[in-house]
Structure formats: C-alpha cells, structure tokens
N, CA, C and O of each residue as an XYZ file, in Angstrom:
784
protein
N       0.847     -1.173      0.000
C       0.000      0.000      0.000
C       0.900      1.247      0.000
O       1.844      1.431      0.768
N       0.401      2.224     -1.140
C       1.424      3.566     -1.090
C       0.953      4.515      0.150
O      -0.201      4.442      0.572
N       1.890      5.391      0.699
C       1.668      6.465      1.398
C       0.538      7.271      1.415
O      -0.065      7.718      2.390
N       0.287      7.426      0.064
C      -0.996      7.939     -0.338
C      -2.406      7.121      0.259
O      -3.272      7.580      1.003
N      -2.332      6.087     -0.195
C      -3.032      4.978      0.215
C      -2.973      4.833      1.872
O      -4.040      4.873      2.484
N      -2.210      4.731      2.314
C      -2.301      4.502      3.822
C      -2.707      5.632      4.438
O      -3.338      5.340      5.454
N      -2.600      7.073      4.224
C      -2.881      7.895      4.908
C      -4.179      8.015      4.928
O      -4.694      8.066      6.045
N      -5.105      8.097      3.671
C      -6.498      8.111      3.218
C      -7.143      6.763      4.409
O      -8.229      6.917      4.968
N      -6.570      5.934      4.562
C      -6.900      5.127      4.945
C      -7.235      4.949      6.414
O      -8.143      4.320      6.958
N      -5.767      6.034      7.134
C      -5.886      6.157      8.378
C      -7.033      7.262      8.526
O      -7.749      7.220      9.526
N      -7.234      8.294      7.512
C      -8.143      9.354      7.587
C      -9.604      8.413      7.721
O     -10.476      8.773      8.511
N      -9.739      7.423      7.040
C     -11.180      7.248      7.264
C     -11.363      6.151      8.428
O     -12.510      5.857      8.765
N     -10.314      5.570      9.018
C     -10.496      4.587     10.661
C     -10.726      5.178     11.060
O     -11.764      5.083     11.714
N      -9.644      6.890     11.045
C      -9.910      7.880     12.351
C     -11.239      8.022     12.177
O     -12.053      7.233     12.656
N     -11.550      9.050     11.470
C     -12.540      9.142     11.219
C     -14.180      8.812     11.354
O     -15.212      9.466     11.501
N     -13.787      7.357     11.210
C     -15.440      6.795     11.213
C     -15.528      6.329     12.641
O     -16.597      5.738     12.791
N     -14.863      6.363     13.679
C     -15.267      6.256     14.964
C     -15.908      7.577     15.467
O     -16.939      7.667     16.133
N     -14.872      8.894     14.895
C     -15.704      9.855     15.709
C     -16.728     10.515     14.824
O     -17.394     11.431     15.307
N     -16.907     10.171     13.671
C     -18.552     10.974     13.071
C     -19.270      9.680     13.632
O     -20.417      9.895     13.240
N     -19.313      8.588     14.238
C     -19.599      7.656     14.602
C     -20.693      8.193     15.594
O     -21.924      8.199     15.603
N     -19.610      8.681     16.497
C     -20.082      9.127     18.218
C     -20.544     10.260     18.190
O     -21.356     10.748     18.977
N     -19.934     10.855     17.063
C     -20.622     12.886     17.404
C     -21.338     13.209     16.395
O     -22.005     14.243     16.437
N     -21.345     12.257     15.110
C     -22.483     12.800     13.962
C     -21.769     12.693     12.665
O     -20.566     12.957     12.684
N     -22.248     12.391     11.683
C     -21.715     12.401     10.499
C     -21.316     13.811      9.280
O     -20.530     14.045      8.363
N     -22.506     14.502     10.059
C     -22.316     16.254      9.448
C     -22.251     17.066     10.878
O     -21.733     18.181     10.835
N     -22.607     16.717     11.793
C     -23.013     17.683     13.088
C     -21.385     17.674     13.468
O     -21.079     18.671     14.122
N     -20.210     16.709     13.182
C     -18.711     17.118     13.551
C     -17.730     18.195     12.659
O     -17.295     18.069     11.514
N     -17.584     19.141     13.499
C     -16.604     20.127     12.827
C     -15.257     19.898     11.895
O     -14.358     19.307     12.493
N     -15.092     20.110     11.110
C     -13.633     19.812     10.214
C     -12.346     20.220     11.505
O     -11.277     19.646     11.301
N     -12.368     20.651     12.097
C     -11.762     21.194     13.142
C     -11.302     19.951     14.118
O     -10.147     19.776     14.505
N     -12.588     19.009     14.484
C     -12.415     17.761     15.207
C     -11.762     16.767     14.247
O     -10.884     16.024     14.686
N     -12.048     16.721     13.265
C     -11.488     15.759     11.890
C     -10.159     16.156     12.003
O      -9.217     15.461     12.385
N     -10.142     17.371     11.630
C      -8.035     17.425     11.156
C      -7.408     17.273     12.533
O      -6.435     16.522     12.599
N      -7.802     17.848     13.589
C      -7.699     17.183     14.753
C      -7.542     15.694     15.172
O      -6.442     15.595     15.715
N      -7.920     14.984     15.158
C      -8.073     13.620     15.504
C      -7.249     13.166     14.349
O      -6.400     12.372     14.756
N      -7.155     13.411     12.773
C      -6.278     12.560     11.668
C      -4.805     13.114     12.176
O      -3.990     12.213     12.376
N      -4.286     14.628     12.445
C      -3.268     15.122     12.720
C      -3.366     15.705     11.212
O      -2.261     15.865     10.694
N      -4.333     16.006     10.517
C      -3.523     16.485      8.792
C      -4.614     17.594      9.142
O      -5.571     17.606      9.916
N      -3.867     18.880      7.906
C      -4.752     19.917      8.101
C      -6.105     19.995      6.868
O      -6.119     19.064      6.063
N      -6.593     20.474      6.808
C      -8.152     21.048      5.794
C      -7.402     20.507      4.944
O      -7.677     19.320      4.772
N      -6.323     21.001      4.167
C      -5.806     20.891      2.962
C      -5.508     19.198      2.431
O      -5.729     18.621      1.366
N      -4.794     18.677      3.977
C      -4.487     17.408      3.377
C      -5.561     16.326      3.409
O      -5.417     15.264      2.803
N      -6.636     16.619      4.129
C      -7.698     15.994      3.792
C      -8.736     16.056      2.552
O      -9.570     15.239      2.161
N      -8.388     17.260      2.113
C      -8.652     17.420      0.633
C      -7.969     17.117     -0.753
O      -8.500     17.257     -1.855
N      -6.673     16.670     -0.488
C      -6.025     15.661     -1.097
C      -6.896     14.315     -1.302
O      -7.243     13.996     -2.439
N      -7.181     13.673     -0.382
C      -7.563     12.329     -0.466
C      -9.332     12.358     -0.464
O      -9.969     11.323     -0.659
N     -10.020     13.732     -0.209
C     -11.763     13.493     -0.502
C     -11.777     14.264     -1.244
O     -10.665     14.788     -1.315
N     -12.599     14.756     -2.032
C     -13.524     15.867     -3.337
C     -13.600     17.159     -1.717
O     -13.234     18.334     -1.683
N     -14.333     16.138     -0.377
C     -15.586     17.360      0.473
C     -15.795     16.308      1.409
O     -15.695     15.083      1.335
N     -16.212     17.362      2.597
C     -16.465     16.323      4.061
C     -17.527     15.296      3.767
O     -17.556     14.225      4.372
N     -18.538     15.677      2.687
C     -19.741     14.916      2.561
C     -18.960     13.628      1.609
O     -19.571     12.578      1.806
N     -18.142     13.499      0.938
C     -17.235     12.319      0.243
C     -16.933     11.390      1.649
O     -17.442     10.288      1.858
N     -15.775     12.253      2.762
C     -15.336     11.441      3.722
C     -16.462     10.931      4.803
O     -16.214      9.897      5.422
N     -17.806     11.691      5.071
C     -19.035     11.541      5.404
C     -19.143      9.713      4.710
O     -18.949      8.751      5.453
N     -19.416      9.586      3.491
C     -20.013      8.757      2.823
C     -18.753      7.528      3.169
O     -19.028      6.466      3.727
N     -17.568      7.849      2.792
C     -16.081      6.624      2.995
C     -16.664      6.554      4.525
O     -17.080      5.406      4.677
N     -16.819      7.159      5.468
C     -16.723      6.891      7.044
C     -17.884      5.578      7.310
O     -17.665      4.498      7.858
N     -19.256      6.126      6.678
C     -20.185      5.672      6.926
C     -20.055      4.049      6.503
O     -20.481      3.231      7.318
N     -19.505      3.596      5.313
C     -19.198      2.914      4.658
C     -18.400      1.680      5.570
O     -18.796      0.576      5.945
N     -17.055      2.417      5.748
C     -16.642      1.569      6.877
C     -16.971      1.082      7.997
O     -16.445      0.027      8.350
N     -18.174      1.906      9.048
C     -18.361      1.797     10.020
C     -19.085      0.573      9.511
O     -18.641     -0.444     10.042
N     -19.974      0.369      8.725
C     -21.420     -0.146      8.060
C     -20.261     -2.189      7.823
O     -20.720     -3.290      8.125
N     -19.156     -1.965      7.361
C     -18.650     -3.037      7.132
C     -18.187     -3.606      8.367
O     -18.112     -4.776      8.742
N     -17.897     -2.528      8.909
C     -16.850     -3.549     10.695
C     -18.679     -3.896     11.299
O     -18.920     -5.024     11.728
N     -19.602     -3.028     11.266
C     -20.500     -4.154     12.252
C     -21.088     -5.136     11.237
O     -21.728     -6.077     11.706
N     -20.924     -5.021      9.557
C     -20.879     -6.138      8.990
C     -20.229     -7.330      9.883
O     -20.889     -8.241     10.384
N     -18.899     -7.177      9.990
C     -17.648     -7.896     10.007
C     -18.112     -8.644     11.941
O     -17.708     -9.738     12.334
N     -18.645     -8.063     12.450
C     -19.274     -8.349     13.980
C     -20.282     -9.553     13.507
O     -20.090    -10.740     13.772
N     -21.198     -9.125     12.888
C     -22.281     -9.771     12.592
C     -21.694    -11.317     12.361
O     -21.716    -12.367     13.003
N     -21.258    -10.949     11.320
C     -21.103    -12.355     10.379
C     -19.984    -13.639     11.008
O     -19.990    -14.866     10.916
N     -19.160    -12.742     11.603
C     -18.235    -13.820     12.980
C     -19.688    -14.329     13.584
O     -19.903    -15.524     13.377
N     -20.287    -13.912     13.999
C     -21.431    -14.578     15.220
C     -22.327    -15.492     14.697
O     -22.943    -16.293     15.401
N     -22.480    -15.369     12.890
C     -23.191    -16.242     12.472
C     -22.224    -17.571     11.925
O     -22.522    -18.764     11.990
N     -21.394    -17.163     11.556
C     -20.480    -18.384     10.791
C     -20.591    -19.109     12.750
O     -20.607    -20.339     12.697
N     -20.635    -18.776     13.692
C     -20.611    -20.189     14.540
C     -22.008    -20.087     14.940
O     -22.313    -20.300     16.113
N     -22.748    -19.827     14.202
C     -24.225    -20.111     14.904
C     -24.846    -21.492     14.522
O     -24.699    -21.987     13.405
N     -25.439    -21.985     15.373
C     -26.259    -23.666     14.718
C     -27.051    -23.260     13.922
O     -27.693    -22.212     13.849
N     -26.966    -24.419     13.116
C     -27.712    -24.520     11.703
C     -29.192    -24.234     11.883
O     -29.699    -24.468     12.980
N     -29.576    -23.978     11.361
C     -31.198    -23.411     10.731
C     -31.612    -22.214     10.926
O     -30.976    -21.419     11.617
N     -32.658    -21.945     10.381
C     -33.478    -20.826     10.110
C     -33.553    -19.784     11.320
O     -33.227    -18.600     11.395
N     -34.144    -20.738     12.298
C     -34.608    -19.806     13.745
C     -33.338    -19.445     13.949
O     -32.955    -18.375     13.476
N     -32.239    -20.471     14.870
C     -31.264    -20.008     15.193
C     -30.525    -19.258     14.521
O     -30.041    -18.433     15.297
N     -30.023    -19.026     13.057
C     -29.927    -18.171     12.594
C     -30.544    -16.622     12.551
O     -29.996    -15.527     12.424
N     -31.473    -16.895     12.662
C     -32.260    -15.201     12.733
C     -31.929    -15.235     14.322
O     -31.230    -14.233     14.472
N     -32.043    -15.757     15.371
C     -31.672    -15.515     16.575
C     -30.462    -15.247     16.973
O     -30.381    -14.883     18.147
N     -29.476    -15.310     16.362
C     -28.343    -15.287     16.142
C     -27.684    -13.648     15.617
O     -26.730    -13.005     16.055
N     -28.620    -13.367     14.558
C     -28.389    -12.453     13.927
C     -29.173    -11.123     14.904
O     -29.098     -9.894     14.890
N     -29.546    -11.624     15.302
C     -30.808    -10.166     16.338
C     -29.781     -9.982     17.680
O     -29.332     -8.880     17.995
N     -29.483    -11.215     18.409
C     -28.312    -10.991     19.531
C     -27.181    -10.147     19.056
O     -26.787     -9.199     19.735
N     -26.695    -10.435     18.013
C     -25.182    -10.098     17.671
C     -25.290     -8.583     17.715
O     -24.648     -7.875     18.491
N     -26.314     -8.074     16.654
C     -26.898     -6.896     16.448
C     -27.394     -6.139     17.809
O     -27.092     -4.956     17.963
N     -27.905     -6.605     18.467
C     -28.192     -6.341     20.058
C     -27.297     -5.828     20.718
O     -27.330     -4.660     21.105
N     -25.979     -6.977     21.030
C     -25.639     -6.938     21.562
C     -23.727     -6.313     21.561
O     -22.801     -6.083     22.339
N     -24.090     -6.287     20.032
C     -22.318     -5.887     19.501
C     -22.230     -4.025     20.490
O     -22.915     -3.183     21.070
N     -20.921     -4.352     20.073
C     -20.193     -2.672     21.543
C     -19.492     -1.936     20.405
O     -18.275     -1.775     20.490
N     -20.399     -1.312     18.969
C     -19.741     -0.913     18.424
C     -19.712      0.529     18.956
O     -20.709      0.833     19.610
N     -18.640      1.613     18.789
C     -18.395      2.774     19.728
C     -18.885      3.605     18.486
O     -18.493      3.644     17.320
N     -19.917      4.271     19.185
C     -20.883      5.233     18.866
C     -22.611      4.033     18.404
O     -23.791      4.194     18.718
N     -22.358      3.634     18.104
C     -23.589      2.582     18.044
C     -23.722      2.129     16.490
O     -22.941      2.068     15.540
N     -25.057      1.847     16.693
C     -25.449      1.477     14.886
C     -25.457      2.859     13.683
O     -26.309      3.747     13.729
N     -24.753      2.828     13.031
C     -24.088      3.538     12.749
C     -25.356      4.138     11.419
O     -25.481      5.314     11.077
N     -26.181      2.928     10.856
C     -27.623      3.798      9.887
C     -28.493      4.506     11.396
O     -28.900      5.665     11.316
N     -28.683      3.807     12.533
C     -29.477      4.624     13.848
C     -29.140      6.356     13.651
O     -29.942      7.276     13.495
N     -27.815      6.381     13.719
C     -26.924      7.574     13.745
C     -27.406      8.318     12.591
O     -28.068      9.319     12.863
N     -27.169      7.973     11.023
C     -27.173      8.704     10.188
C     -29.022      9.561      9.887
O     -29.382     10.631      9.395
N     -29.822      8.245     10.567
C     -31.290      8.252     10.690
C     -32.051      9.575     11.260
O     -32.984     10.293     10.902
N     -30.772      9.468     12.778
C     -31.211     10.500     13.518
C     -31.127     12.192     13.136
O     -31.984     13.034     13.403
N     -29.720     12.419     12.377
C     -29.892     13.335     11.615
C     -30.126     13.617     10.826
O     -29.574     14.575     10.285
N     -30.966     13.028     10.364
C     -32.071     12.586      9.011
C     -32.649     14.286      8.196
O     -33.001     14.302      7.017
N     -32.646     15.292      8.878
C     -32.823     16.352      8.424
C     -31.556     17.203      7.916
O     -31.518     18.211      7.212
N     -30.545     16.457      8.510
C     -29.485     17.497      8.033
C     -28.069     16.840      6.924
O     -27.182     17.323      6.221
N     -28.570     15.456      7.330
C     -27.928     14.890      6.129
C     -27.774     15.268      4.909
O     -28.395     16.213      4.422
N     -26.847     14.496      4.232
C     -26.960     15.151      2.700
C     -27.780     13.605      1.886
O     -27.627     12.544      2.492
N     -28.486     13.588      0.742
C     -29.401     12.827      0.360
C     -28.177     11.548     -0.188
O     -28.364     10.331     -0.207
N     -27.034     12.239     -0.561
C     -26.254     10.357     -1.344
C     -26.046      9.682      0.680
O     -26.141      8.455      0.665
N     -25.854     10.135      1.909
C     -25.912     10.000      2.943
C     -26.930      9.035      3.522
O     -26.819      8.021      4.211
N     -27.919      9.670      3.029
C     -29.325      9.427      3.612
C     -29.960      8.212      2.837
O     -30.857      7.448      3.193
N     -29.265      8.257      1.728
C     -29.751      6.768      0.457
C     -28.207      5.294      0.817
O     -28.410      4.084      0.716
N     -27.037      5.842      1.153
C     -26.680      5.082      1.830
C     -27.078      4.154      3.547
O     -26.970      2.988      3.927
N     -27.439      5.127      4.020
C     -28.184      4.431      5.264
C     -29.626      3.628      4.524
O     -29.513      2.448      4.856
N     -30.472      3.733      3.963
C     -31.445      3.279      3.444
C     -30.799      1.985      2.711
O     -31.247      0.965      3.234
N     -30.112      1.778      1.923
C     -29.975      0.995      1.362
C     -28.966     -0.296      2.497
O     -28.847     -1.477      2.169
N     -28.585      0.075      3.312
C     -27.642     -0.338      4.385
C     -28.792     -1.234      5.144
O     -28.691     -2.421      5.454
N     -29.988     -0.298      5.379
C     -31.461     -0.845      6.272
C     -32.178     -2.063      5.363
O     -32.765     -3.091      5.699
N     -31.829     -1.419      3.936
C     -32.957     -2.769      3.140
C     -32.166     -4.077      3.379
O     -32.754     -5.139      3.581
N     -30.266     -3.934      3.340
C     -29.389     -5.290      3.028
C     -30.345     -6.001      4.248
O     -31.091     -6.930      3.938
N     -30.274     -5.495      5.697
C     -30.761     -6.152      6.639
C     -31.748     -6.934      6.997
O     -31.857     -8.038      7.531
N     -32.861     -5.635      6.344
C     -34.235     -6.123      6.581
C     -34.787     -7.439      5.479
O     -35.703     -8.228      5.709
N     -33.777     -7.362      4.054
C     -33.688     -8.196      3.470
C     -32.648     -9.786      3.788
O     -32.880    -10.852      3.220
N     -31.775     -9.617      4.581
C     -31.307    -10.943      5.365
C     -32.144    -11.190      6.435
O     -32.387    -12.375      6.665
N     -32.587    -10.437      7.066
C     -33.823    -11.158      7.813
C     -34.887    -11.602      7.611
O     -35.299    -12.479      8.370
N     -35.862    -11.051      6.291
C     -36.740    -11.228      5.760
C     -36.908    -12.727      4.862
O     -37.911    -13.435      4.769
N     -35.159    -12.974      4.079
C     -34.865    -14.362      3.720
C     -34.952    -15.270      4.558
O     -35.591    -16.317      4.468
N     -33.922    -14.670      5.911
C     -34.216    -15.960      6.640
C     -35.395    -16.557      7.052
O     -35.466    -17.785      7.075
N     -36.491    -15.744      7.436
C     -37.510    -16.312      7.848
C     -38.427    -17.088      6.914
O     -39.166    -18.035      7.187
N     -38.131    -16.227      5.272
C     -38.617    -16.858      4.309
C     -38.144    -18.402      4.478
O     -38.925    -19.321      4.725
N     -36.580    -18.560      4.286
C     -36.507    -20.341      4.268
C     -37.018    -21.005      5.311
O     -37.698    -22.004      5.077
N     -36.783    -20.564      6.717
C     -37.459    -20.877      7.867
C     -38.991    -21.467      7.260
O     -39.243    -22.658      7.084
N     -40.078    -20.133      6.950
C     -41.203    -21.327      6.527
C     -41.009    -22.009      5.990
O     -41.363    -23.048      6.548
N     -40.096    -22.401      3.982
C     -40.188    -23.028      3.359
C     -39.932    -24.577      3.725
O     -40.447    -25.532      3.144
N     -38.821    -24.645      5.059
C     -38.334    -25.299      5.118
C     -39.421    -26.409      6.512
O     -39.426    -27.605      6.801
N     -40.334    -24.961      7.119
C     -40.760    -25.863      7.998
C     -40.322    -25.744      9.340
O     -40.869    -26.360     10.255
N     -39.345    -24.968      9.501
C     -38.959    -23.917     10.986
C     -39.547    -23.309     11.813
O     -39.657    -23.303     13.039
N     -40.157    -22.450     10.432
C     -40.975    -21.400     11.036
C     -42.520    -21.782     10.929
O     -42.692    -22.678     10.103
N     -43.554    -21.391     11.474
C     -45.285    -21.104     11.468
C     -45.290    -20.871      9.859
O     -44.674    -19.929      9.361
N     -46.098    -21.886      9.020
C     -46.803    -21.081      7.684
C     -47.564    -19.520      7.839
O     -48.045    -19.003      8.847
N     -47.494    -19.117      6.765
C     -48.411    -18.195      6.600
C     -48.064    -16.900      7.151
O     -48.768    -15.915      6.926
N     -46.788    -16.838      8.015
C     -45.988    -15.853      8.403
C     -45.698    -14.585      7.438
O     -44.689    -14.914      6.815
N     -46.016    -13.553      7.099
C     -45.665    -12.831      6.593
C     -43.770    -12.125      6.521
O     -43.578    -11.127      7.215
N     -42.754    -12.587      5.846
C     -41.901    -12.211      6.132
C     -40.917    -10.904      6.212
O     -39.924    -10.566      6.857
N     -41.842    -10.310      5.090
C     -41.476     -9.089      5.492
C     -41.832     -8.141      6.623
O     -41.083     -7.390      7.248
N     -43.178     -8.346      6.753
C     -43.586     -7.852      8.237
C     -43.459     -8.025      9.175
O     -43.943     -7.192      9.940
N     -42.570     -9.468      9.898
C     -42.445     -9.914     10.935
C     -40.370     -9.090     11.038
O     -39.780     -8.578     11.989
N     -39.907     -9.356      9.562
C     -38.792     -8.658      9.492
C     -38.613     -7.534     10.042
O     -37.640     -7.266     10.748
N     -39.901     -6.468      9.663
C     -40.072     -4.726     10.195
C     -39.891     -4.700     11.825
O     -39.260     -3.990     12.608
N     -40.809     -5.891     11.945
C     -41.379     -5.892     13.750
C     -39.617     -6.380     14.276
O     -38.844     -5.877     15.091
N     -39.557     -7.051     13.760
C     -38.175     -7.370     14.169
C     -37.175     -6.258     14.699
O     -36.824     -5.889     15.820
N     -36.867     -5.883     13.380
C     -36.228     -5.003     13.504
C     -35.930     -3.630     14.167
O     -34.985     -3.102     14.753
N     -37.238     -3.295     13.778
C     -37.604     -2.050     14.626
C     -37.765     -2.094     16.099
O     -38.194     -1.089     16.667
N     -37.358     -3.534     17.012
C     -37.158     -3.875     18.019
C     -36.276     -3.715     18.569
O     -36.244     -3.244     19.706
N     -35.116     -4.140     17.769
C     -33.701     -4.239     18.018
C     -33.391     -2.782     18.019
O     -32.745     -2.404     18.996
N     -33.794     -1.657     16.908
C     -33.455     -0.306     16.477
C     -33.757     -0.067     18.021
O     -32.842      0.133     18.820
N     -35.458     -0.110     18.491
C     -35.475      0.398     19.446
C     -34.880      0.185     21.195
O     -34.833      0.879     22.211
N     -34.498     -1.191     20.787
C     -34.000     -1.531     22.011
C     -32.158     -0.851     22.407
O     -31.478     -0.700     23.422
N     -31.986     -0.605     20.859
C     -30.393      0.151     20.903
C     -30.480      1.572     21.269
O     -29.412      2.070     21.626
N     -31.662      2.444     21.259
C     -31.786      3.580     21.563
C     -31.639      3.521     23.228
O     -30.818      3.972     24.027
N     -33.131      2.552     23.356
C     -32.853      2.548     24.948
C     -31.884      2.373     25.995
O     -31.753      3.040     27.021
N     -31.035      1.101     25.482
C     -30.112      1.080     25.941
C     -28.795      2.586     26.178
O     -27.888      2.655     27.008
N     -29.005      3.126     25.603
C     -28.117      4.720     25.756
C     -29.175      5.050     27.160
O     -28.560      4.910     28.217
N     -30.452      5.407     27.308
C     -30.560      5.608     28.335
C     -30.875      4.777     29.644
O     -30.791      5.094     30.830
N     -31.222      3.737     29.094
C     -31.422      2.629     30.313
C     -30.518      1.281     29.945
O     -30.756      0.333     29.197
N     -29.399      1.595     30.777
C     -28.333      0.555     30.188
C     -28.528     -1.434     30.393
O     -27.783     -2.363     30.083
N     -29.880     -1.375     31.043
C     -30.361     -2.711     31.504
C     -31.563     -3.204     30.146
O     -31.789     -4.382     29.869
N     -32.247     -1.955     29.405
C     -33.214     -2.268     28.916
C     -33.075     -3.438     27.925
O     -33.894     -4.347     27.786
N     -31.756     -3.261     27.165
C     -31.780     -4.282     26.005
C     -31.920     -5.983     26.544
O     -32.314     -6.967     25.917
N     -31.516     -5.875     27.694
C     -32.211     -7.578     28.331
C     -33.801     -8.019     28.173
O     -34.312     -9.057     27.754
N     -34.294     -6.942     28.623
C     -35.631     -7.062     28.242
C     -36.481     -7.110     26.655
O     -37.517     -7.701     26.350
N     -35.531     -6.199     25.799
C     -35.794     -6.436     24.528
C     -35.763     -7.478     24.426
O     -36.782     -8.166     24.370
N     -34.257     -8.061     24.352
C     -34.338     -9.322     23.930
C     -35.008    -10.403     24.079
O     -35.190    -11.300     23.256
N     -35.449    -10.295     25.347
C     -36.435    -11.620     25.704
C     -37.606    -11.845     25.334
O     -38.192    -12.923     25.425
N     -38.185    -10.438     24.715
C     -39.494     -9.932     24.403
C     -39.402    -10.776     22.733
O     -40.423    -11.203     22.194
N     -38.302    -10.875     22.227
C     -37.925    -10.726     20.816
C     -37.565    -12.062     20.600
O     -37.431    -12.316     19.403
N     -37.274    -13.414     21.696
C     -36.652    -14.363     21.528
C     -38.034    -14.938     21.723
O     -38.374    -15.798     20.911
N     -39.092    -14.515     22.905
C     -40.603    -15.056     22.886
C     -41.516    -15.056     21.622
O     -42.341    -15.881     21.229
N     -41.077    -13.795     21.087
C     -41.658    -13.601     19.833
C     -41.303    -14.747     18.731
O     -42.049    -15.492     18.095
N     -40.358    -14.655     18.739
C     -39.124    -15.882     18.011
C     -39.949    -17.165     18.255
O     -40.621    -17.740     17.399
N     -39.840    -17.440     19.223
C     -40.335    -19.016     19.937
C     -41.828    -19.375     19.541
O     -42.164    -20.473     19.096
N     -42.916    -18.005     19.823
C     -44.147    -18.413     19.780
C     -44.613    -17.995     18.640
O     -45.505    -18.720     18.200
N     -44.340    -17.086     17.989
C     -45.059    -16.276     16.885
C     -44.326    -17.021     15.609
O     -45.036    -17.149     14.612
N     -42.916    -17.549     15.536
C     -42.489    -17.699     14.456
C     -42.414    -19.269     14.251
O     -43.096    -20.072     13.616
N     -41.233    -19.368     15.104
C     -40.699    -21.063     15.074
C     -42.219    -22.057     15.305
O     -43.239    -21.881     15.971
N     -41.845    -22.912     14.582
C     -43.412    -24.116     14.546
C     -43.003    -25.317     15.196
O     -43.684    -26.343     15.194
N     -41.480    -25.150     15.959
C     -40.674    -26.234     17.060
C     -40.081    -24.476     17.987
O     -39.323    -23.535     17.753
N     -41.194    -25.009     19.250
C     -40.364    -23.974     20.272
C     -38.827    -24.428     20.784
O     -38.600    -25.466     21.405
N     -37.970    -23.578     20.449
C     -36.599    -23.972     20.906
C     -35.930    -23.951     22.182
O     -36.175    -22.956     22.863
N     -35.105    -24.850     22.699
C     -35.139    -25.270     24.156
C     -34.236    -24.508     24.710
O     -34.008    -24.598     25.916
C-alpha cells in the first residue's frame, strides 16, 4: 500500500469512529483534522468534500459491524430460527463505539446530505432483506409457522432491536428485556418447534 493509500486510509479509521459518536455532518472539520493530525488541505487531497469522507466513514463503520455480525453467524447452529436468533443478539448486543451507525445517520435525518441518507437506506434494506430471507426459508423449510408474513415480521423485528439500541443509551439494563421480548416472539409467533 502507497503512502498515499495509507494515509487516506488512516483518515477514514480515524474518522469513522468519531462521526460515529458525534455525527456524520453535526462534527466540525476542526475535530477531523484534529483527531487525523492532517490539516483542511491534506484531507482534501484524499476526498472531493467532508460529505465524500461523510459517505467513505459511513461505509466503513457499516462493514466492521458487517464484520461483527457475520463472525457470530459463521458459529451459529444450523437453521433458520437459530440463525435469525443469532443475527438479532449479535446486532443487540455488539459494543460498536458510537452505536449502529444507519441509527446515527437516521437521527440526523434532516441534516444529512441525500447520497448519505440513500446510503443508510440501502444499508437498512441489506438487513431487513437478510432477515426477511431468513424467515422466508425458515417457513419453506418448515422452521418457522406457515403463513408468516416475512417481510412484516422482518419490520417488527427489527424495529425492536433499532429500538432496544436507543434505549439502551438511556437505560443501560433495557436491552435484556428487549431481547427476551424478541426471543418469545421468536419461539411463539415464528418457530413451529419452540426452541429449548
């Protein structure tokens, strides 16, 4: 990797932790050249505009809790349920610093810039669409309750977990309770073998 290459590179690690924690547009260029050690200028070497390094930050953050996720599933037991159960804990329960990182871009949803705001969206469908499959094979296969709607049970899903990650910032006990709410749901509403 050239110099060039590595520096850009360290610009967007630094980087995507703290638009992470303080905002993706709401952080000053001031905290950026700060935290990389390079000034305005040399960060404009390696982006077009903060809304470029905005989009590289988001990007990365979006792959490392990829990269969380998918460790937790490659050892998860085989099938449908446990898989989607698998995938809702990890997501639950991962310590990424500043949090879920589309939650984040969501919240400043008014001040975003729109290629920003269509990256978080499209970040929400990958999900809601791996969850929505899984449950799909789950029925096909006989896992799950027929007649399950999968995209809708996907939304409910999800929007569980979204909300149980908010709470947790202010009630650092709440996400236990999500979860259990979400694993009952799992057990009675979905799976057509309650799991032991």
């Amino acid at each position: 990797m050239r110099k060039g290459e590595r520096t850009k590179q360290h610009v967007i690690e630094t980087t995507s932790l703290l638009l992470n924690k303080r905002g993706y547009l709401s952080t000053p260029l001031s905290e950026i050249t700060e935290a990389t050690g390079l000034q305005k200028g040399g960060l404009y070497n390696h982006f077009r505009d903060k809304e470029e390094l905005s989009l590289e930050s988001f990007g990365h953050n979006c792959r490392a809790v990829e990269a969380i996720i998918r460790d937790r599933l490659n050892a998860a037991p085989p099938g449908s349920v446990e898989r989607l159960m698998t995938y809702i804990e990890a997501y639950c329960l991962m310590d990424y610093p500043g949090g879920c990182p589309i939650a984040n871009v969501v919240i400043e949803a008014e001040a975003v810039s729109e290629p920003l705001f269509g990256r978080a969206k499209a970040a929400m469908d990958d999900i809601l669409g791996f969850i929505e499959a899984t449950i799909a094979d789950g029925v096909a296969s006989g896992e799950m309750q027929p007649g399950i709607e999968p995209r809708e049970a996907a939304l409910f899903l999800f929007s569980a977990v979204e909300g149980g990650i908010l709470l947790r910032k202010l009630y650092p006990d709440a996400m236990d309770s999500v979860l259990d709410r979400i694993r009952r749901f799992i057990d009675t509403e979905l799976s057509a073998v309650p799991r032991a």
